[in-house]
mmCIF file as gemmi writes it, N, C-alpha and C atoms, coordinates in Angstrom:
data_model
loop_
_atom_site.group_PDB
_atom_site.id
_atom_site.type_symbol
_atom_site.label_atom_id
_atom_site.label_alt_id
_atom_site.label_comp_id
_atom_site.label_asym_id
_atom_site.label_entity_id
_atom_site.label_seq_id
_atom_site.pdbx_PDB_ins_code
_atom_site.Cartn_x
_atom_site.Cartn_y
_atom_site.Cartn_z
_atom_site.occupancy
_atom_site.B_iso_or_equiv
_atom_site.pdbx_formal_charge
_atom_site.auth_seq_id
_atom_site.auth_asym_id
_atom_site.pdbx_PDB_model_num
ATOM 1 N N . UNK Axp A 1 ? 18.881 4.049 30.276 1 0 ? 1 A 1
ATOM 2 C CA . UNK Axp A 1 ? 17.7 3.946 29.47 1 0 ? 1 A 1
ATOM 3 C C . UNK Axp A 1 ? 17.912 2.827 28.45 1 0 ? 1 A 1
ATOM 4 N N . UNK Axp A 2 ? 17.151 2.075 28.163 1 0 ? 2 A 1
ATOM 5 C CA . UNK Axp A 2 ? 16.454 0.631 27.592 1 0 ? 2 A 1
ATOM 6 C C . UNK Axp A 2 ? 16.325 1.614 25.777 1 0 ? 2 A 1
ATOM 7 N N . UNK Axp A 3 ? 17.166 0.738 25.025 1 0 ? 3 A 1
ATOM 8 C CA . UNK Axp A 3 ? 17.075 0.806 23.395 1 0 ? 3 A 1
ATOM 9 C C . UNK Axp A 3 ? 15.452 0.999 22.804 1 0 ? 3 A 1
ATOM 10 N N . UNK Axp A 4 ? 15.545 1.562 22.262 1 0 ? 4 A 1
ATOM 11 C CA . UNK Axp A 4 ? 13.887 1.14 21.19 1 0 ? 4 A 1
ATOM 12 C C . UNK Axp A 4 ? 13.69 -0.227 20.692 1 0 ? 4 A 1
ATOM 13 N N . UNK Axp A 5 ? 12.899 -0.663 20.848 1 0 ? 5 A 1
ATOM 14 C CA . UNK Axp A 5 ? 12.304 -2.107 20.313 1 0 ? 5 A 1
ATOM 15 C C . UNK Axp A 5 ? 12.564 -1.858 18.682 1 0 ? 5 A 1
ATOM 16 N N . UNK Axp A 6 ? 13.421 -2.618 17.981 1 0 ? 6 A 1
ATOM 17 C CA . UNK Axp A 6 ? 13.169 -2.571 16.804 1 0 ? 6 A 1
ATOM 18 C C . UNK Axp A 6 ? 12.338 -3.862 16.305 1 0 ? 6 A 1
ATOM 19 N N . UNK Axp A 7 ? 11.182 -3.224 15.407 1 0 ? 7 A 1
ATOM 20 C CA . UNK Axp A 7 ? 9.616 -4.279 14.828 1 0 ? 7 A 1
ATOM 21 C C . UNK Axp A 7 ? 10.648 -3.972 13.604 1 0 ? 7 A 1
ATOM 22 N N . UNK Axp A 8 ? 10.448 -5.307 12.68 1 0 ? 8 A 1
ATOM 23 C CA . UNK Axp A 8 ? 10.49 -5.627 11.701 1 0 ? 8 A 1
ATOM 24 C C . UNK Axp A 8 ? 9.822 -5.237 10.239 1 0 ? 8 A 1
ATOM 25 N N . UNK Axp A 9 ? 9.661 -4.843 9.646 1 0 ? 9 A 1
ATOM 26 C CA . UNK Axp A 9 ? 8.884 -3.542 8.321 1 0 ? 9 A 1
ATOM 27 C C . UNK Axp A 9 ? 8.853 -4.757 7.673 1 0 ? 9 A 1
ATOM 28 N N . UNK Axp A 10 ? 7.13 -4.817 7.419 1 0 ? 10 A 1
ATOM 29 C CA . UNK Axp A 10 ? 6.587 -6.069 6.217 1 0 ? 10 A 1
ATOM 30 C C . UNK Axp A 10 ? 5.275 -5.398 6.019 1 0 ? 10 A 1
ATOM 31 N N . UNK Axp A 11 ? 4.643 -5.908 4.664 1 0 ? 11 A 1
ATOM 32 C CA . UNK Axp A 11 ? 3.344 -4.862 4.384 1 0 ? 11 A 1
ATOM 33 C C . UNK Axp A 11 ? 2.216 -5.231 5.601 1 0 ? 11 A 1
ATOM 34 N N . UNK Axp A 12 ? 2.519 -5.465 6.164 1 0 ? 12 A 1
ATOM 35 C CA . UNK Axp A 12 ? 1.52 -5.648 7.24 1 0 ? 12 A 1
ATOM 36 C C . UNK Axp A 12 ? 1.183 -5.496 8.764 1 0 ? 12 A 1
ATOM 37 N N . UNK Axp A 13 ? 1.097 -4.566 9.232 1 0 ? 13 A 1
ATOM 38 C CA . UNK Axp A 13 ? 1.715 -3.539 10.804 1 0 ? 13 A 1
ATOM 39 C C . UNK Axp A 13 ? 0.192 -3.907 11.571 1 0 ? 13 A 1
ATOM 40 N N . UNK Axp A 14 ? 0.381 -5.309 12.68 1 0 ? 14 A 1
ATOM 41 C CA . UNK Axp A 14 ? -0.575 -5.422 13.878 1 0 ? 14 A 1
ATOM 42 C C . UNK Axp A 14 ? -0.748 -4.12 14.438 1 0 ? 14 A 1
ATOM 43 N N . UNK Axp A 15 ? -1.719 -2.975 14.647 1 0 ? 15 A 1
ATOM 44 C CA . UNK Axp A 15 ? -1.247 -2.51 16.253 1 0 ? 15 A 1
ATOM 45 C C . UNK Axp A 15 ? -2.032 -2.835 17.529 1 0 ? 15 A 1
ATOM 46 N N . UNK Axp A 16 ? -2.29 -3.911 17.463 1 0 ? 16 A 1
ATOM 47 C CA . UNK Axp A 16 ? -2.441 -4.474 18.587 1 0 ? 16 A 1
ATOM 48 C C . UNK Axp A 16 ? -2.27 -4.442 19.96 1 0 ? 16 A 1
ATOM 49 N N . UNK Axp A 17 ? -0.619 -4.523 19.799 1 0 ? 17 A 1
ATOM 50 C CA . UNK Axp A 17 ? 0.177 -4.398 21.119 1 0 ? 17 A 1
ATOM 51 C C . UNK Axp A 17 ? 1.114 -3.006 21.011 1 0 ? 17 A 1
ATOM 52 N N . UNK Axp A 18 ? 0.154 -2.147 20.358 1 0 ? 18 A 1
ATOM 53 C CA . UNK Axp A 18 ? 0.752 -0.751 20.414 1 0 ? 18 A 1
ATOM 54 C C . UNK Axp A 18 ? 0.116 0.093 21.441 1 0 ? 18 A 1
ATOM 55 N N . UNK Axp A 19 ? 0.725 1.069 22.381 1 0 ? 19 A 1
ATOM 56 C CA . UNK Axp A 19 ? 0.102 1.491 23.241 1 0 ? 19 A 1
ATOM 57 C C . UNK Axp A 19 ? -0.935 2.251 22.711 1 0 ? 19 A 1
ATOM 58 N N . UNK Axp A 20 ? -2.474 2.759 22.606 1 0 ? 20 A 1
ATOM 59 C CA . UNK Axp A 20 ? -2.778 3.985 22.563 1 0 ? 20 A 1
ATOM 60 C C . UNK Axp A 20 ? -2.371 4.824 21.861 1 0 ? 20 A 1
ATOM 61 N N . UNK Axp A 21 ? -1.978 5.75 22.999 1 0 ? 21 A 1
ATOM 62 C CA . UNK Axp A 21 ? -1.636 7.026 23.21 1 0 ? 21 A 1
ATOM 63 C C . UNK Axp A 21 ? 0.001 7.169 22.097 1 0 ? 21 A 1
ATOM 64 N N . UNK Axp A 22 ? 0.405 6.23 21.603 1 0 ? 22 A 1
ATOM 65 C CA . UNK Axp A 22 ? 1.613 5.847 20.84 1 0 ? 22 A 1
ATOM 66 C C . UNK Axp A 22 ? 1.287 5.633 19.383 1 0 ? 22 A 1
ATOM 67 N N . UNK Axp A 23 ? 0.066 5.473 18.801 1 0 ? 23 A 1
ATOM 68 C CA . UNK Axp A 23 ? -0.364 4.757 17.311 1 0 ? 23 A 1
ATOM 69 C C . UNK Axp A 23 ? 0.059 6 16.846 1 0 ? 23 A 1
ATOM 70 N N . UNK Axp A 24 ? -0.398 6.953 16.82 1 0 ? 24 A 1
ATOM 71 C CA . UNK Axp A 24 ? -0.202 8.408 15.522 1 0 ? 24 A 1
ATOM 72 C C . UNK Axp A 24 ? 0.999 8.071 15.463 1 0 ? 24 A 1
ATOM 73 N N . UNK Axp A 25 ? 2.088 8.407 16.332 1 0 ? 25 A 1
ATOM 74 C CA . UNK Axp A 25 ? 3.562 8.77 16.141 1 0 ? 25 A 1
ATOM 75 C C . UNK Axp A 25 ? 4.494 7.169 15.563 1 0 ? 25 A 1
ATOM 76 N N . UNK Axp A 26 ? 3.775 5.618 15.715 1 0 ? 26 A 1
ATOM 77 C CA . UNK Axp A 26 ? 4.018 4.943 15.376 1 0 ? 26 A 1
ATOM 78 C C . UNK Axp A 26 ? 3.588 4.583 14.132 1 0 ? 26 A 1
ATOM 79 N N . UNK Axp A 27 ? 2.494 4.545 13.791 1 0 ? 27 A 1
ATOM 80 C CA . UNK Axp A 27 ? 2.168 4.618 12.391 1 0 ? 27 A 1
ATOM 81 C C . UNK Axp A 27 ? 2.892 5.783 11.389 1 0 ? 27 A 1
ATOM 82 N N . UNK Axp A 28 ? 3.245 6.71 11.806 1 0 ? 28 A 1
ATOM 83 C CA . UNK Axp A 28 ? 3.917 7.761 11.04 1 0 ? 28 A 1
ATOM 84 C C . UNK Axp A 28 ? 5.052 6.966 10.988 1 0 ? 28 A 1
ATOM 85 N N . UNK Axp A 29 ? 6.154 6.537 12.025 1 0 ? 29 A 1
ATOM 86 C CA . UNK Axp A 29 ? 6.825 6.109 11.817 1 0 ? 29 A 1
ATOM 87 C C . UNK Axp A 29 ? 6.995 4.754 10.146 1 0 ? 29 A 1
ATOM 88 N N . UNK Axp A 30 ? 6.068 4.108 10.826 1 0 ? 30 A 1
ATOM 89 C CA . UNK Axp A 30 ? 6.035 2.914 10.24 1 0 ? 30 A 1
ATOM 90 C C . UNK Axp A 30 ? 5.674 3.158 8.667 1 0 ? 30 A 1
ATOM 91 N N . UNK Axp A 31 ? 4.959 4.236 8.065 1 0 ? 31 A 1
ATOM 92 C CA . UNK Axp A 31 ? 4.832 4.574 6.638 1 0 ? 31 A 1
ATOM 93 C C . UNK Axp A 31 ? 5.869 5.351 6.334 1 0 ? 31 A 1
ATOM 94 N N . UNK Axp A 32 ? 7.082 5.885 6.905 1 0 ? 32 A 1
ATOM 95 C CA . UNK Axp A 32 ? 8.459 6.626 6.662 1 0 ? 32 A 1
ATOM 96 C C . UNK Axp A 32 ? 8.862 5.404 6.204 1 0 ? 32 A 1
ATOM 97 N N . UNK Axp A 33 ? 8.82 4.707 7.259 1 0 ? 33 A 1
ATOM 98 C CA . UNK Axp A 33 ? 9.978 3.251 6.786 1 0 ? 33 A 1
ATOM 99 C C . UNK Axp A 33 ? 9.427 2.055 5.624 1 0 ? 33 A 1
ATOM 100 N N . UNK Axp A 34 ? 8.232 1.928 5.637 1 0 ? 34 A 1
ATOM 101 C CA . UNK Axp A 34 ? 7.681 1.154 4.61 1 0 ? 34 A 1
ATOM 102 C C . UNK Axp A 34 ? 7.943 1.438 2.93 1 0 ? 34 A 1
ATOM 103 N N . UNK Axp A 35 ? 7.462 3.382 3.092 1 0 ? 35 A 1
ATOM 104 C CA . UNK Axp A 35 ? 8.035 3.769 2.037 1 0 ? 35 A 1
ATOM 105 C C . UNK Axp A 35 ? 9.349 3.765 1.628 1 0 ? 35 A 1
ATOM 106 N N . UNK Axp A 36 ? 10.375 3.997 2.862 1 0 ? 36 A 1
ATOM 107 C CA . UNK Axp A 36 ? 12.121 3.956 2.025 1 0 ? 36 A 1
ATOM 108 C C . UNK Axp A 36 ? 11.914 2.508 1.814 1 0 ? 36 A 1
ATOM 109 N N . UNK Axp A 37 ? 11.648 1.418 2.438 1 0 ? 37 A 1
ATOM 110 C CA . UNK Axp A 37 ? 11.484 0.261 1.542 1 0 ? 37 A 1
ATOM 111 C C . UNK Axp A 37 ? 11.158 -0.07 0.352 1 0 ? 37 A 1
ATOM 112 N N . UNK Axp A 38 ? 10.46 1.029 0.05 1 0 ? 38 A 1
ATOM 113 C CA . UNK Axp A 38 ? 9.9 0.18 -1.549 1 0 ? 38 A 1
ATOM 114 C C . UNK Axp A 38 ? 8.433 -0.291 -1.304 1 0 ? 38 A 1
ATOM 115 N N . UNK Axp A 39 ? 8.035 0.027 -0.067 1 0 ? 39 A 1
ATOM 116 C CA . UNK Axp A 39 ? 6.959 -1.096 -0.135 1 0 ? 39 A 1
ATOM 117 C C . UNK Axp A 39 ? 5.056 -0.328 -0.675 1 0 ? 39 A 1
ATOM 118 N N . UNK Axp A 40 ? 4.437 -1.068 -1.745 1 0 ? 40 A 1
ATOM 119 C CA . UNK Axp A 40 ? 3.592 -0.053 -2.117 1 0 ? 40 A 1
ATOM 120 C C . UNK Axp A 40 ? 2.253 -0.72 -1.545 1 0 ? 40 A 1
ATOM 121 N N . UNK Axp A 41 ? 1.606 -1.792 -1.493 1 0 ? 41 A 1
ATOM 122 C CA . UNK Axp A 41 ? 0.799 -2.004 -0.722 1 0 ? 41 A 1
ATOM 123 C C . UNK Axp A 41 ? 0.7 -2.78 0.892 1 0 ? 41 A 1
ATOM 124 N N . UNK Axp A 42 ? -0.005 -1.849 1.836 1 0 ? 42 A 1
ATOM 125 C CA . UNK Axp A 42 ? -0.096 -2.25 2.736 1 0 ? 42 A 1
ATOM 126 C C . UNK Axp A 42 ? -1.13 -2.368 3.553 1 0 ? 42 A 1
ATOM 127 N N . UNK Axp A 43 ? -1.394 -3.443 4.832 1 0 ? 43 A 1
ATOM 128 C CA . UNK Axp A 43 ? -2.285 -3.513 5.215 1 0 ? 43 A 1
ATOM 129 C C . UNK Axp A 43 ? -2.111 -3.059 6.909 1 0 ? 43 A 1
ATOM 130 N N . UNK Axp A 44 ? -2.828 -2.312 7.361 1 0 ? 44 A 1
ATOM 131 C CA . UNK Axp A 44 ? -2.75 -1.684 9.447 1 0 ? 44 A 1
ATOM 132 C C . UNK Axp A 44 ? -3.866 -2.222 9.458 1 0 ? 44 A 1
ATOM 133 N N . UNK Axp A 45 ? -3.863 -3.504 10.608 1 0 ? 45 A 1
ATOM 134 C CA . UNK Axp A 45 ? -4.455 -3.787 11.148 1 0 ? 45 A 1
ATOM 135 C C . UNK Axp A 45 ? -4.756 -3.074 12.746 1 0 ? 45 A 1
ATOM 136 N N . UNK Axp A 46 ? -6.181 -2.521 13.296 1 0 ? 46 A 1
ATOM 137 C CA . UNK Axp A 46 ? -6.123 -1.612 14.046 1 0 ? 46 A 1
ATOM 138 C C . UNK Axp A 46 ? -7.456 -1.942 14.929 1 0 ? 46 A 1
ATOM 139 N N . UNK Axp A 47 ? -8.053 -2.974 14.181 1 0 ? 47 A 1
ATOM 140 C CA . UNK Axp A 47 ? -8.94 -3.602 14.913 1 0 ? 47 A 1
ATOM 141 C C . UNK Axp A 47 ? -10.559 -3.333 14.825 1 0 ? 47 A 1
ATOM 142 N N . UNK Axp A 48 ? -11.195 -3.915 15.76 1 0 ? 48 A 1
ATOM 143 C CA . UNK Axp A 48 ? -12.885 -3.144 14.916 1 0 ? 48 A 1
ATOM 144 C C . UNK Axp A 48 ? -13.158 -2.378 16.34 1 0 ? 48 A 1
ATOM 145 N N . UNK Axp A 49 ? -13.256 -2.592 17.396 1 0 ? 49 A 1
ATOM 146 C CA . UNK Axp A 49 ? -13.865 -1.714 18.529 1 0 ? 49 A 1
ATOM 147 C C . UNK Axp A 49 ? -14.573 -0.89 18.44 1 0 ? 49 A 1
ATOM 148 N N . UNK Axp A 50 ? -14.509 0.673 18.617 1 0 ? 50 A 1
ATOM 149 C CA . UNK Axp A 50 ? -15.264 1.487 18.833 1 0 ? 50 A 1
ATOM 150 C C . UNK Axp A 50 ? -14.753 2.319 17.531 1 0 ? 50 A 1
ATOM 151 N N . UNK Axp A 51 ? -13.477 2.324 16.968 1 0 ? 51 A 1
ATOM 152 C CA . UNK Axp A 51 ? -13.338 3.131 15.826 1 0 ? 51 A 1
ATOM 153 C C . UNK Axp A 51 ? -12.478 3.986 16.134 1 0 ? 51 A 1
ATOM 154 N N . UNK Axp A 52 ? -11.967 3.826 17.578 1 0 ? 52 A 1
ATOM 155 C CA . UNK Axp A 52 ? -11.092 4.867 17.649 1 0 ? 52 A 1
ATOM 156 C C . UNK Axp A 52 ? -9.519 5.321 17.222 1 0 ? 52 A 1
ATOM 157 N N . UNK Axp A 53 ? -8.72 3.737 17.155 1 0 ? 53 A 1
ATOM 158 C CA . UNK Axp A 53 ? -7.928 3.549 17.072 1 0 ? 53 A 1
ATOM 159 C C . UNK Axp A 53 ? -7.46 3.646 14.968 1 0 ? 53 A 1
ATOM 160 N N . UNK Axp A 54 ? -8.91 3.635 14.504 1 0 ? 54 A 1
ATOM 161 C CA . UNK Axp A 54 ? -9.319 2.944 13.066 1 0 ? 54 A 1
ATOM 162 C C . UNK Axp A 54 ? -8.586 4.993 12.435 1 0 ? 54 A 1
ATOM 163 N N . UNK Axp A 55 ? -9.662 5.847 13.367 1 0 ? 55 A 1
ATOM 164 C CA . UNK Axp A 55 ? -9.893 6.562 13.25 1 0 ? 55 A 1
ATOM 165 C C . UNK Axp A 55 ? -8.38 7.488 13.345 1 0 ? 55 A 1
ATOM 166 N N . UNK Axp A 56 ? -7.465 6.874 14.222 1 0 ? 56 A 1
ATOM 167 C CA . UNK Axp A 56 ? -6.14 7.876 14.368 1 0 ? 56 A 1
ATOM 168 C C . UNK Axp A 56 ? -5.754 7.587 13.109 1 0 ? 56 A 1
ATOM 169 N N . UNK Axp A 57 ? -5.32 5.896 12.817 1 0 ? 57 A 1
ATOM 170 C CA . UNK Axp A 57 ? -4.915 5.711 11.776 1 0 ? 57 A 1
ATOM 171 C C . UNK Axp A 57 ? -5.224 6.226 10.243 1 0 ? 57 A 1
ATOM 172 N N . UNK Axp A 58 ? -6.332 6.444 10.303 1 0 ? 58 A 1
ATOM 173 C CA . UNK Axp A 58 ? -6.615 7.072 9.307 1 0 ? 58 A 1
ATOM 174 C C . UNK Axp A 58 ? -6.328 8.899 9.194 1 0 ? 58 A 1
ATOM 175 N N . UNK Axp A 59 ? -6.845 9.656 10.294 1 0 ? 59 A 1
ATOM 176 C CA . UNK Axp A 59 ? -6.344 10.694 10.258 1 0 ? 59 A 1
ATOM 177 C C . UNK Axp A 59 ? -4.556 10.717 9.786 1 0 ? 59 A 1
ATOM 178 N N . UNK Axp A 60 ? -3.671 9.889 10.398 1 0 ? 60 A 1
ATOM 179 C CA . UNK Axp A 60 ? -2.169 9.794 9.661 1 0 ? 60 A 1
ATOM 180 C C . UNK Axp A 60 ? -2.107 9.692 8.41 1 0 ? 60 A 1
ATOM 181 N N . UNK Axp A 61 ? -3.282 8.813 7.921 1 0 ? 61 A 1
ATOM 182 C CA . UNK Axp A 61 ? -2.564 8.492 6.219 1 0 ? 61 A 1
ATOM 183 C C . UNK Axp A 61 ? -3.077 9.747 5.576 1 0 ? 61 A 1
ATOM 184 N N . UNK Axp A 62 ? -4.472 10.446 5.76 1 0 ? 62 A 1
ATOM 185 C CA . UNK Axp A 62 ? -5.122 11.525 5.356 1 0 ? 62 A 1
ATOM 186 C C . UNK Axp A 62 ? -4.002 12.639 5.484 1 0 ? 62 A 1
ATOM 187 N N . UNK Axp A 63 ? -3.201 12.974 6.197 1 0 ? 63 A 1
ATOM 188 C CA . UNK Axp A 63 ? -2.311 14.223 5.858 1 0 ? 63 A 1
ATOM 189 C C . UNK Axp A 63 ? -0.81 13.379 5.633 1 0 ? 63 A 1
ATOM 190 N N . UNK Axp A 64 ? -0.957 12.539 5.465 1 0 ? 64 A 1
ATOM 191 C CA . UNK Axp A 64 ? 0.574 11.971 4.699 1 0 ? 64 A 1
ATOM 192 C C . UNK Axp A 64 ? 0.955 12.041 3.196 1 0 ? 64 A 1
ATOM 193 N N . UNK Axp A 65 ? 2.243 12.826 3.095 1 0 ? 65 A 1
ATOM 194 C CA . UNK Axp A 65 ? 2.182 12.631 1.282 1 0 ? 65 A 1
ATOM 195 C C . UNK Axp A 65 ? 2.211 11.639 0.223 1 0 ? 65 A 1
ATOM 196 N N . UNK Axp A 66 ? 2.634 10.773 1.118 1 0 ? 66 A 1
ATOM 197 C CA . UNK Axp A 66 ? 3.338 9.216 0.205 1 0 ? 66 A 1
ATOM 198 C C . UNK Axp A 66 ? 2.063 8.82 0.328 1 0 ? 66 A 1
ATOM 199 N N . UNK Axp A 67 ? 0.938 8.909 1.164 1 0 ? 67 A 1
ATOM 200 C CA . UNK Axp A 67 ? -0.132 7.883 0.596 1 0 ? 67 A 1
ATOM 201 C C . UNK Axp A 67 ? -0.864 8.052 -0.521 1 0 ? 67 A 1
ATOM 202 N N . UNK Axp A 68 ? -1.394 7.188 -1.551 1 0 ? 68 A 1
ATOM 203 C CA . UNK Axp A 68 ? -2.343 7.597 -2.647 1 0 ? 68 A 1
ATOM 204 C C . UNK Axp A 68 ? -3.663 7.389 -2.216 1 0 ? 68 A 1
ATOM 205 N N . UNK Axp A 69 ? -3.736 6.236 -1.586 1 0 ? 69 A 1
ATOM 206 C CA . UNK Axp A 69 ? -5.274 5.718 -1.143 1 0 ? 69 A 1
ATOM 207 C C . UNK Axp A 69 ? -5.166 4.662 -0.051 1 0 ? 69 A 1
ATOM 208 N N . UNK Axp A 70 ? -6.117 4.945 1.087 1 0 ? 70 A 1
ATOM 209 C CA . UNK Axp A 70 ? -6.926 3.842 1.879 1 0 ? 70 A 1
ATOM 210 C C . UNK Axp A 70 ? -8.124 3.477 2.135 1 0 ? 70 A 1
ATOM 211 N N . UNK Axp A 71 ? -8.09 2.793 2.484 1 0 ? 71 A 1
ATOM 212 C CA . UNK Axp A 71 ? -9.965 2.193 2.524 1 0 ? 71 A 1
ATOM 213 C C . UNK Axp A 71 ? -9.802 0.958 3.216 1 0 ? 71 A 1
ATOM 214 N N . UNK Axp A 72 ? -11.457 0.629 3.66 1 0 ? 72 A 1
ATOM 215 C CA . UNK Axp A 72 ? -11.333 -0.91 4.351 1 0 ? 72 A 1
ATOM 216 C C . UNK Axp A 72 ? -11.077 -1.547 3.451 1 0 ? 72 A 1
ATOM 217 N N . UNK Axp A 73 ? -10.322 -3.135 4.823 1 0 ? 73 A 1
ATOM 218 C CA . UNK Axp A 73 ? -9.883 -4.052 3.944 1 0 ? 73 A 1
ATOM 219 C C . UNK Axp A 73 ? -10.898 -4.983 3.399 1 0 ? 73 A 1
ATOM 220 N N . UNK Axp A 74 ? -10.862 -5.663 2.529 1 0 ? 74 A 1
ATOM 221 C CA . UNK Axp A 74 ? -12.095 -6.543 2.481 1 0 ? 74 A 1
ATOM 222 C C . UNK Axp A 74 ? -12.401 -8.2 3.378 1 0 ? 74 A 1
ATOM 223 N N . UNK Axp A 75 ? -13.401 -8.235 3.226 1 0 ? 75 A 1
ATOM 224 C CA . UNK Axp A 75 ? -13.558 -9.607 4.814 1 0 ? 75 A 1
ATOM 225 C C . UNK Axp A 75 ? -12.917 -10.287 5.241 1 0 ? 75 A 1
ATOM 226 N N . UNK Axp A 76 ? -12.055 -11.039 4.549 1 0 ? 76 A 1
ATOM 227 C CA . UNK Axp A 76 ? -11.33 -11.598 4.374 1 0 ? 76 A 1
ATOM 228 C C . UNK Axp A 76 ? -9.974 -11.413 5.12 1 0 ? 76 A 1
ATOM 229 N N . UNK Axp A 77 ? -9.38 -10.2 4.693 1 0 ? 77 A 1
ATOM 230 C CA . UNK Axp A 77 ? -8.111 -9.5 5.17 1 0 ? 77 A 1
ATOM 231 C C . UNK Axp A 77 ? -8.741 -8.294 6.684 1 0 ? 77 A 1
ATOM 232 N N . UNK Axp A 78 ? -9.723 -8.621 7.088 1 0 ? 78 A 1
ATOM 233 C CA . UNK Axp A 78 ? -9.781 -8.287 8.026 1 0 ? 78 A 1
ATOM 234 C C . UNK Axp A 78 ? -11.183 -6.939 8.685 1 0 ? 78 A 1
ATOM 235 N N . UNK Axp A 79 ? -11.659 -6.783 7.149 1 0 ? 79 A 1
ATOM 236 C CA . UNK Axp A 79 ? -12.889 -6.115 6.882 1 0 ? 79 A 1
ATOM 237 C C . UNK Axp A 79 ? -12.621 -4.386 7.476 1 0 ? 79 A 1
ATOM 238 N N . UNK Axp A 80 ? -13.438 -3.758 8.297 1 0 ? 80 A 1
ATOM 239 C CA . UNK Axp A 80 ? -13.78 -2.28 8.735 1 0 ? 80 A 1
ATOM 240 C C . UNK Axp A 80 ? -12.404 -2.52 9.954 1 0 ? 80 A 1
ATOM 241 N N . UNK Axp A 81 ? -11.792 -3.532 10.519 1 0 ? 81 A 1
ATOM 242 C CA . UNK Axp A 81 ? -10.768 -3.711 11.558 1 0 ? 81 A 1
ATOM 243 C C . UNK Axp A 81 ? -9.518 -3.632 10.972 1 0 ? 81 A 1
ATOM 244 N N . UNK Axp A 82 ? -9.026 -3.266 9.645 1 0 ? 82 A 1
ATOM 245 C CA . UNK Axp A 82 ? -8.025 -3.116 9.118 1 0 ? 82 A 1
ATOM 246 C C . UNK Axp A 82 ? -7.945 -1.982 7.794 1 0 ? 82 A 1
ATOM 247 N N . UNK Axp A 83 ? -7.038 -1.71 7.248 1 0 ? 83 A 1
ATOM 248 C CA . UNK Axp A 83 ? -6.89 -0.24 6.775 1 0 ? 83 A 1
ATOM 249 C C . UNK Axp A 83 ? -5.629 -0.729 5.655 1 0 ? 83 A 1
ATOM 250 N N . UNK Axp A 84 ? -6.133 -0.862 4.105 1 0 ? 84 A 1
ATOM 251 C CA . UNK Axp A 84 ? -5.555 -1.45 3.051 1 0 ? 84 A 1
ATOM 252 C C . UNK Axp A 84 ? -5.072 0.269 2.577 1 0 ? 84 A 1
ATOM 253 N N . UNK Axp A 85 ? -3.629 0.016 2.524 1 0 ? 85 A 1
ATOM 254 C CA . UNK Axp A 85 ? -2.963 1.352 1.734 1 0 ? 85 A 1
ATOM 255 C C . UNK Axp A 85 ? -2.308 1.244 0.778 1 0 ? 85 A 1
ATOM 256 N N . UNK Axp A 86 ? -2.349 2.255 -0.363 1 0 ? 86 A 1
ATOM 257 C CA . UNK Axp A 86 ? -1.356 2.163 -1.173 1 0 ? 86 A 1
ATOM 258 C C . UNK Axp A 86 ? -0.067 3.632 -1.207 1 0 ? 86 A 1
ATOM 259 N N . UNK Axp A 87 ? 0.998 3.185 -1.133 1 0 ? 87 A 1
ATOM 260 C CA . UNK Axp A 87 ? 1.594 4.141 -1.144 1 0 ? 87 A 1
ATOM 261 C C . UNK Axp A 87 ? 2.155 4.884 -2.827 1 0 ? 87 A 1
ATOM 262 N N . UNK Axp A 88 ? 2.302 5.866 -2.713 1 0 ? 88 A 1
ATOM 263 C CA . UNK Axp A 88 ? 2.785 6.336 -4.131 1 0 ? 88 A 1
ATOM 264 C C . UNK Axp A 88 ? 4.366 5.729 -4.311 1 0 ? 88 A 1
């Protein structure tokens, strides 16, 4: 069996080229590790489509403790297709 891909932790997580069926358990991941970083604002980019993908992501930060707040990003940073967090 083939290692885990290790992605690099910066305030800013494409999931793009994340499978699906993989975002909940990767995004959880990825706000464990952002937070032992230190890191307090961040941006998940998750795309605009149908909302579905917008929609896992958000269900994660909604029962996560370290988050204080998310909301869309503004136009600029990627508008209703990305997901601006702050962690406590």
């Amino acid at each position: 069996m083939s290692e885990p891909v290790r992605i690099p932790i910066s305030d800013v997580f494409d999931l793009h080229t994340v499978p699906p069926r993989e975002v909940k358990a990767v995004v959880e991941a990825y706000l464990e590790e952002a937070g032992r970083l230190g890191l307090k604002a961040l941006r998940i980019v998750h795309g605009r489509g149908v909302g579905v993908q917008r929609e896992t992501v958000r269900g994660v930060l909604a029962r996560t403790p370290s988050v204080a707040w998310y909301g869309d990003a503004p136009a600029e940073a990627g508008g209703w297709g990305a997901t601006l967090v702050t962690l406590l």
